[in-house]
N, C-alpha and C positions, 0 to 999 in steps of 0.2 A: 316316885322320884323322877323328875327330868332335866335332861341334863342340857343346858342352854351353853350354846359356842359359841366363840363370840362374843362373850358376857360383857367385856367392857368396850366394845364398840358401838355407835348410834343405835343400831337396833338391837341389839341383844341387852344394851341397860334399859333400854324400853321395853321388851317383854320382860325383863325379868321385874319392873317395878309394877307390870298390871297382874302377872303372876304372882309374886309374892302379896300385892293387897287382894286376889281373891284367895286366898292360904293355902297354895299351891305349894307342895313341897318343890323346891327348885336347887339344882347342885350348877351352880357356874364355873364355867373351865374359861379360867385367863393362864395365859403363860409368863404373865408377870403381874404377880399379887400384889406389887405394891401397888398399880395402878387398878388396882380392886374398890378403892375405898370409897367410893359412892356408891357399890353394889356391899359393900361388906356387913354394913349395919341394918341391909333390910330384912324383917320377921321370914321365914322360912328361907330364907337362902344359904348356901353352903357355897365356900370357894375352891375349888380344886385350881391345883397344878399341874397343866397341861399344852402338850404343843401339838394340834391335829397332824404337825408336817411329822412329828415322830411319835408311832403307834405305840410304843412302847410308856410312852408317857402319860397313855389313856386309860388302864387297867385302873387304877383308882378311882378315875373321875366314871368310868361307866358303872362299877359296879354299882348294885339294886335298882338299877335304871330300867326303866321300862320302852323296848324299843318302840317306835314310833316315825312316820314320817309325816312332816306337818310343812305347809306352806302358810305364814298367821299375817295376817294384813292390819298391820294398829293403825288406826285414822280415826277421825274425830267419832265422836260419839253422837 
């Protein structure tokens, strides 16, 4: 599982749309679900409730996360 922040801003609904079409398990941390819903219907994605600025609100969205640190460059193909 990886957990993508940022999930509803320009690049994080872009990784999460090339992740989820290659079936990428993917858990998304928005801090406001209701602006989820163009990430919420794609095949392996999961929406967590979370605010980076408070840690306290991360222990669900990390759990079975696999840590990692990635720099991902989406650009044309």
């Amino acid at each position: 599982m990886i957990l993508v922040t940022g999930a509803t801003g320009l690049n994080g609904k872009e990784l999460l749309r090339v992740l989820s079409a290659s079936g990428v398990a993917v858990r998304a941390l928005v801090r406001n679900p209701a602006r989820a819903e163009a990430i919420a219907t794609l095949p392996n994605v999961e929406i967590v409730q979370g605010d980076m600025a408070h840690p306290e609100t991360l222990r669900g969205g990390l759990a079975r996360c696999r840590p990692c640190d990635a720099d991902i460059v989406i650009g044309p193909e």
